[in-house]
C-alpha positions in Angstrom: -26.9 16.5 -46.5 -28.3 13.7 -48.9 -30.9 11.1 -47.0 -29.8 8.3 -48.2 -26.9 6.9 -50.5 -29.2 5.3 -52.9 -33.0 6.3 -54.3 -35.0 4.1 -52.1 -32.8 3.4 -49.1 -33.5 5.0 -45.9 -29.3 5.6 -43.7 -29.6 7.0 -40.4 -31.9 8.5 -38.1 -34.3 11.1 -39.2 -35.8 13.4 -36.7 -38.7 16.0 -37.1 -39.4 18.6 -35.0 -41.6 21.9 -34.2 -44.2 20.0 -36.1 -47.8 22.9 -35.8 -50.3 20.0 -36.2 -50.1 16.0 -36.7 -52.8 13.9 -38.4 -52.8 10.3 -37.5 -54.8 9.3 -40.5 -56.9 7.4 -38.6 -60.9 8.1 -37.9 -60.7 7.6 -34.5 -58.1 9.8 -33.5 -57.6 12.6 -36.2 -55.1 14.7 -34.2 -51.8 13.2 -32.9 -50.6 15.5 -29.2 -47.4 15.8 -30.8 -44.6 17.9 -32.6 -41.9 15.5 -32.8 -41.3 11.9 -35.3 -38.5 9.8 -35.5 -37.6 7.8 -38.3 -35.0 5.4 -38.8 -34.5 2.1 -41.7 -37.4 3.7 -43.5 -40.1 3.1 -40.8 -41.7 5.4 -38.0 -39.8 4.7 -34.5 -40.8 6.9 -32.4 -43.9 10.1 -32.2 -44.7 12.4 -29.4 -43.5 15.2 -27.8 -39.8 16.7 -28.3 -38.5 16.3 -24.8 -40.3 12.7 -24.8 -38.6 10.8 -27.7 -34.8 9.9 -28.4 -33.9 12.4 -30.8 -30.3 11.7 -30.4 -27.8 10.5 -33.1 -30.0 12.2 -35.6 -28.3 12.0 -38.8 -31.0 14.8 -40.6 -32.9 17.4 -38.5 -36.1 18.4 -40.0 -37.5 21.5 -38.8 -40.9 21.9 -39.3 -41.2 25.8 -38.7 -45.0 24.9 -37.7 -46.3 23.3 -40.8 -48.6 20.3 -40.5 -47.3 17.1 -40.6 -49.9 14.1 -42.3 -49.6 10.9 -43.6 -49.1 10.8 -47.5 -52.4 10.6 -49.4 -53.0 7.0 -50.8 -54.7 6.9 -54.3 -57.1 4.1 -54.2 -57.9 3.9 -58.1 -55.4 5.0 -61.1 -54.7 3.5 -64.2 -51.1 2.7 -64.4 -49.6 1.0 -67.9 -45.5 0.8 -68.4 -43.4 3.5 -66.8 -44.0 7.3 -66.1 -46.4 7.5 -68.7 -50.2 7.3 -69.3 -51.2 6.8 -73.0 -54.4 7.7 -72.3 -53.0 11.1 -72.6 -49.8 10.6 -73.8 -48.4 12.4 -71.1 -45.0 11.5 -69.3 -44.1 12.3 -66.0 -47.5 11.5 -64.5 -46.8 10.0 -61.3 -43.8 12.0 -59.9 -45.8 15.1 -60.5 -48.4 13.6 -58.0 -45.8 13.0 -55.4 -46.0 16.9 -55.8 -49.3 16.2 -54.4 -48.5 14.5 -51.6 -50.0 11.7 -52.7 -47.2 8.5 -51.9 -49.0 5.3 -52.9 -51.3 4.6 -55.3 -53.0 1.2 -57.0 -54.0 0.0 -59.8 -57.4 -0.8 -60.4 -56.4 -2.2 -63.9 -54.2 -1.8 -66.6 -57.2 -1.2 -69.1 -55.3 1.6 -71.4 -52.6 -0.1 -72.6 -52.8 -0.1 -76.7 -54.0 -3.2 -77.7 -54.5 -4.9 -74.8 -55.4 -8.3 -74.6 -58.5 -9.9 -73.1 -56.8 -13.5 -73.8 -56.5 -15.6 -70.1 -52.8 -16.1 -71.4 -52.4 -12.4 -72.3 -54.5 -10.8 -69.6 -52.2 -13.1 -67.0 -48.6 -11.9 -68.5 -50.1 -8.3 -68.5 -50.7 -8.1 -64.4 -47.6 -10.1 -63.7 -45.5 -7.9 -65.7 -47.3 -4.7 -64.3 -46.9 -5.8 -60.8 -42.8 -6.7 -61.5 -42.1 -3.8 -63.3 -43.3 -1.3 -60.6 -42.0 -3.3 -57.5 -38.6 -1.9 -59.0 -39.5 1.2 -60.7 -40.5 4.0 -58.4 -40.8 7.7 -59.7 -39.9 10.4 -57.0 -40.4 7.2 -54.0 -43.4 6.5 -55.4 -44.9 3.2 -53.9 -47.0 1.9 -57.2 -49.1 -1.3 -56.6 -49.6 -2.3 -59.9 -50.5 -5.5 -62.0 -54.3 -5.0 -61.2 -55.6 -8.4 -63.5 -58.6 -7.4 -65.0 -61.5 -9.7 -64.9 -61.6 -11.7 -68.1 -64.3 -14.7 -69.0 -62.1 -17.9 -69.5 -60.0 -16.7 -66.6 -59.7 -19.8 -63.4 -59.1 -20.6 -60.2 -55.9 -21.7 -61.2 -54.9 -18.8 -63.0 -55.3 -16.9 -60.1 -52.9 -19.2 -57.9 -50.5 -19.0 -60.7 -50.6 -15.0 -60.5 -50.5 -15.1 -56.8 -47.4 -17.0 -57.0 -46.0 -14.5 -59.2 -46.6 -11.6 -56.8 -49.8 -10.2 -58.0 -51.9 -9.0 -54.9 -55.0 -7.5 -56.6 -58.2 -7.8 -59.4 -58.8 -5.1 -61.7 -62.4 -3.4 -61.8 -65.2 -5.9 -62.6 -66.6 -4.3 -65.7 -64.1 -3.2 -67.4 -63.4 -6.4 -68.9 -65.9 -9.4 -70.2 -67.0 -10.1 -66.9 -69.9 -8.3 -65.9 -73.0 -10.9 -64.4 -73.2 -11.0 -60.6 -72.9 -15.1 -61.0 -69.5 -15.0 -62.5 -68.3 -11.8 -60.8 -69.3 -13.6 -57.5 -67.1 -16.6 -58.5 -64.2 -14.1 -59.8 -63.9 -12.4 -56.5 -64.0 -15.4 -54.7 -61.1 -16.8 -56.5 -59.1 -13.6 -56.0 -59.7 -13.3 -52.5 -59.0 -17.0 -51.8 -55.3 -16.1 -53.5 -55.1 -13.4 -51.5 -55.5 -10.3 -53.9 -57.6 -7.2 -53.3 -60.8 -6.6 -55.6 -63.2 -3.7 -56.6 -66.0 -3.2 -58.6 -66.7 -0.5 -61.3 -70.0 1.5 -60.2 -71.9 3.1 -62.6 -72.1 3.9 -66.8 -69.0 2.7 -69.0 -66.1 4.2 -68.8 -64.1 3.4 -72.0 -65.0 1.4 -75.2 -65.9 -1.9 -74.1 -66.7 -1.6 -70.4 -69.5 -2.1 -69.2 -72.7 -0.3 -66.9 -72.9 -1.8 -63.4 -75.6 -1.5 -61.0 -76.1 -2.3 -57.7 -77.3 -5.5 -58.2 -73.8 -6.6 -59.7 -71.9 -4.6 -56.9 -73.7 -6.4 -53.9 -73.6 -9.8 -55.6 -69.8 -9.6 -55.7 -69.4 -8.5 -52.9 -65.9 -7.0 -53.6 -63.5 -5.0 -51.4 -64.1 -2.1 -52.3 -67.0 -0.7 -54.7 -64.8 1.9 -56.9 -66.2 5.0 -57.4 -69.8 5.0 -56.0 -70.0 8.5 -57.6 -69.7 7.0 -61.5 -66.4 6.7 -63.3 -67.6 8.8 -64.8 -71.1 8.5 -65.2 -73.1 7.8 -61.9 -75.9 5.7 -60.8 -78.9 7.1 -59.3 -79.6 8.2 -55.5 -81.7 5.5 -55.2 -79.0 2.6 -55.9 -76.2 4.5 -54.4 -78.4 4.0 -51.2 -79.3 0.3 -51.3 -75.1 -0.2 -52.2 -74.2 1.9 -49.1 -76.7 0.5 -46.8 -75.7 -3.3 -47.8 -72.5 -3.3 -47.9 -70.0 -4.2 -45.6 -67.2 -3.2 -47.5 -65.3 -0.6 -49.1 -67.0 2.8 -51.1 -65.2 4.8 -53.0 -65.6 8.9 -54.0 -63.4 9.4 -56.8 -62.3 13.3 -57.7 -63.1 12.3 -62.0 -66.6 11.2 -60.7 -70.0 13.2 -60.2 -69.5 15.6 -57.2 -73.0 15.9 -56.4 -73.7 12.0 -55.9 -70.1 12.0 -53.9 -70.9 14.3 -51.6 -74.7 12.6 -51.7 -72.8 9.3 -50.9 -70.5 10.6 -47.9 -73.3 12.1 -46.2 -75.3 8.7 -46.4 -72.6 6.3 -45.6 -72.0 8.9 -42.7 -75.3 8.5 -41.9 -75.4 5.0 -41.7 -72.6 5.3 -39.3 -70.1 3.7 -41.8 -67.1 6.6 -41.8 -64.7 3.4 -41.7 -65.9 2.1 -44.6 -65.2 5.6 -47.0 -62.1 5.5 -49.2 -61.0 8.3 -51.8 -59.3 8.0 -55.6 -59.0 10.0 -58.7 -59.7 7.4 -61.3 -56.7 9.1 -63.1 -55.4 9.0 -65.7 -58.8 9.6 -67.2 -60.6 11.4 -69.8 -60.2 14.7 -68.2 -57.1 14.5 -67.8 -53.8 13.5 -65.3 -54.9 15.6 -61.9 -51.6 15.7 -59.4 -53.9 17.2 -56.9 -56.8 15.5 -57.1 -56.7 13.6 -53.7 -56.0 17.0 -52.1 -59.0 18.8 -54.1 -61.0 15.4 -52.6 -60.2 16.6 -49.3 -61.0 20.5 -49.6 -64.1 19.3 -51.6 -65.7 16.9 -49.1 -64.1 18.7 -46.0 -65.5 22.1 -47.6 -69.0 21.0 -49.0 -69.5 17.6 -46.5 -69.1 20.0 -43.4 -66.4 17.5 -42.5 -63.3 18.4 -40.7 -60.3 18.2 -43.5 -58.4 15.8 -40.6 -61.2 13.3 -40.8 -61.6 13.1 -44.5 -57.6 12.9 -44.7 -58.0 9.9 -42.7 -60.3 8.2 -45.5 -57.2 8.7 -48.2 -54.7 7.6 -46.3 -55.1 4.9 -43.1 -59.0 3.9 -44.7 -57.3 2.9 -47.8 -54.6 1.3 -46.1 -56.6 -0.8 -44.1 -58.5 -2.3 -46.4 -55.7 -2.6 -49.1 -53.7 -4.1 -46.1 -50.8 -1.4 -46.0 -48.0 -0.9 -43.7 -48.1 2.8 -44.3 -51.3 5.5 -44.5 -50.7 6.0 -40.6 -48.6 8.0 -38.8 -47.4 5.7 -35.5 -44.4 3.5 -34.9 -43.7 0.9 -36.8 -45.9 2.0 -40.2 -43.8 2.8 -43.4 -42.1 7.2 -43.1 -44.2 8.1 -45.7 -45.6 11.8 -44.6 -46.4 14.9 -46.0 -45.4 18.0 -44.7 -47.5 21.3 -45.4 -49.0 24.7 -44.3 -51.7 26.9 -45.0 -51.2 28.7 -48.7 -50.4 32.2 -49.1 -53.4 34.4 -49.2 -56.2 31.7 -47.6 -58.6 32.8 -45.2 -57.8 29.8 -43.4 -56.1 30.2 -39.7 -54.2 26.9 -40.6 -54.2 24.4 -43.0 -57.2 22.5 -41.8 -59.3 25.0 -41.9 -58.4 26.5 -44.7 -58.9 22.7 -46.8 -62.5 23.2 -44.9 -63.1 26.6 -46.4 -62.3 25.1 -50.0 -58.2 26.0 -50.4 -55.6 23.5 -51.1 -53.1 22.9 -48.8 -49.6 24.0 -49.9 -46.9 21.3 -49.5 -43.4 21.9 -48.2 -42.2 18.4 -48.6 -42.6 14.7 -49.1 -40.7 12.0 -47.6 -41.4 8.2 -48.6 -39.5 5.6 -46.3 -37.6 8.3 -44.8 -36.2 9.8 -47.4 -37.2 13.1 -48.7 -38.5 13.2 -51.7 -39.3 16.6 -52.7 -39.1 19.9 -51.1 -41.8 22.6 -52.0 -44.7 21.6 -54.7 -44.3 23.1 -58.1 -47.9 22.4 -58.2 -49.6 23.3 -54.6 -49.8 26.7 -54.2 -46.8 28.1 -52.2 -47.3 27.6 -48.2 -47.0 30.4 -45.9 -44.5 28.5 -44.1 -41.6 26.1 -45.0 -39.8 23.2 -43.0 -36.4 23.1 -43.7 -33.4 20.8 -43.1 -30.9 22.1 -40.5 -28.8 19.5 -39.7 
């Protein structure tokens, strides 16, 4: 039976059930006590326990067989341009293949590889408006693509920014990567962006691509931006030494980024961990990139600081997902009533050592995915690109 009559468009009432494990995505309480979620209109109405929820008048029965049940993974920092399709590789068919990831939001921290882009206030304005338009309609597999990142460009106002606000656009690119790269005028950038509303983040660390620019701490703290992307370089990192003084000043965001340097990532968890800021920890790829399009890098994230940070897989989902979402201000990323259906549904691959799918992210596996469902609609079945799970959900009714 189809899920809906139309790509995007929750009809009916979806029901879950036998669900083995439920992630909250939320740092304060990992684990859900519950096997059962009810969807209905696209949002989450009702989670608990089978014989405590109204599962009547289902319109599809999912059973889970046991597999794990989490909300989808939320890629803080890509590099969207037009379409499925990232000429930094020239590769289509980017983003539906990391739906196979369970990844079901990502953002834009900047349209910086379109060809010939242009660094103009007039141009650099049409290019996050059009972005941010294009993908509110265009969504690959369910995708949710928050686009039209503008990227910070001297000559750029105050007014500009109200005039993108108007036109939808709800974030700033990475200081950095575009002319703008003293802590006076990235100060004042932010400021304007916030004022209007938007979202902003700061490149950390050595350029990136021809004509960004190296960014220290002293530029991060000074613009004091909402999230500092990829505190592990993008891809070249900063020292220890600077990585500290960012994590111990900041109130904000900090990023660990899978196309990053894996030693100062896990060197940054562990401090910000430290310092008692686990709220503060968000995770992106920074893909497309030079190495490549990676449709599992979030999930590699997870097994990578779960497996090396000594940190249960549960808790570091919870950075990807309802950490992002917070500070993005997101109606999904969290699985509890009211938030966006967007879940993942998996189980421990074939072969793992792991007893479950937690542990075996924790002893370094990847978690093989059974399905995806965005706004209550499923969206794939099994990944073509996790390895296959030792346990599928299936529809039954």
């Amino acid at each position: 039976m189809a899920l809906a009559a139309g790509p995007e468009t929750q009809v009916g009432k979806l029901v879950v059930r036998n669900i083995g494990l439920m992630l909250s995505g939320r740092i304060e309480e990992p684990l859900l006590d519950a096997d059962t979620l009810v969807a209905e209109g696209g949002r989450i109405t009702a989670v608990g326990r089978f014989g405590d929820v109204d599962t009547d008048g289902a319109r599809v029965t999912i059973d889970a067989h046991g597999c794990a049940l989490a909300p989808g993974l939320i890629d803080n920092h890509v590099h969207t341009v037009f379409g499925d399709w990232t000429p930094r590789q020239n590769q289509l068919g980017w983003i539906e293949s990391c739906v196979n990831g369970g990844v079901t939001t990502m953002i834009s921290a900047g349209e910086v590889h379109l060809p010939g882009r242009p660094r103009d206030p007039a141009g650099t304005k049409a290019l996050a408006i059009v972005a941010r338009r294009a993908f509110e309609t265009f969504r690959p597999l369910g995708m949710r693509v928050i686009a039209g990142a503008v990227i910070p460009e001297r000559g750029l106002t105050e007014a500009d920014f109200a005039e993108m606000a108007q036109a939808g656009v709800v974030l700033m690119g990475e200081i950095g990567l575009g002319t703008v790269t003293g802590a006076e005028e990235a100060r004042a950038m932010v400021a304007w962006a916030r004022a209007h509303g938007m979202t902003t983040v700061t490149h950390v660390g050595g350029p990136s691509v021809p004509g960004s620019s190296y960014i220290g701490a002293d530029v991060v703290l000074a613009a004091d931006s909402d999230v500092a992307s990829h505190i592990n370089g993008g891809p070249t990192s900063l020292d220890e030494g600077q990585i500290r003084r960012i994590c111990e000043a900041t109130g904000r965001a900090v990023e660990i980024i899978h196309n990053g340097n894996p030693r100062t990532g896990l060197f940054a968890m562990r401090t910000m961990l430290e310092l008692g800021k686990e709220a503060q920890l968000s995770i992106g790829t920074d893909s497309p990139a030079g190495s490549g399009v990676q449709p599992l890098g979030m999930l590699r994230m997870v097994s990578l600081l779960s497996s090396l940070g000594g940190v249960r897989a549960e808790r570091v989902w919870a950075w990807a997902s309802g950490n992002v979402a917070r500070v993005r201000r997101l109606d999904t990323g969290t699985i509890a009533p009211g938030k966006s259906a967007d879940f993942v549904l998996m189980d421990r691959p074939q072969g793992s050592d792991g007893r479950d799918v937690l542990d075996a992210l924790g002893k370094g596996d990847l978690a093989g995915i059974g399905m995806v469902v965005i706004e209550g609609v499923q969206r794939i079945g099994r990944s073509r690109n996790t390895p296959p799970a030792e346990r599928l959900p299936e529809i039954v009714a």
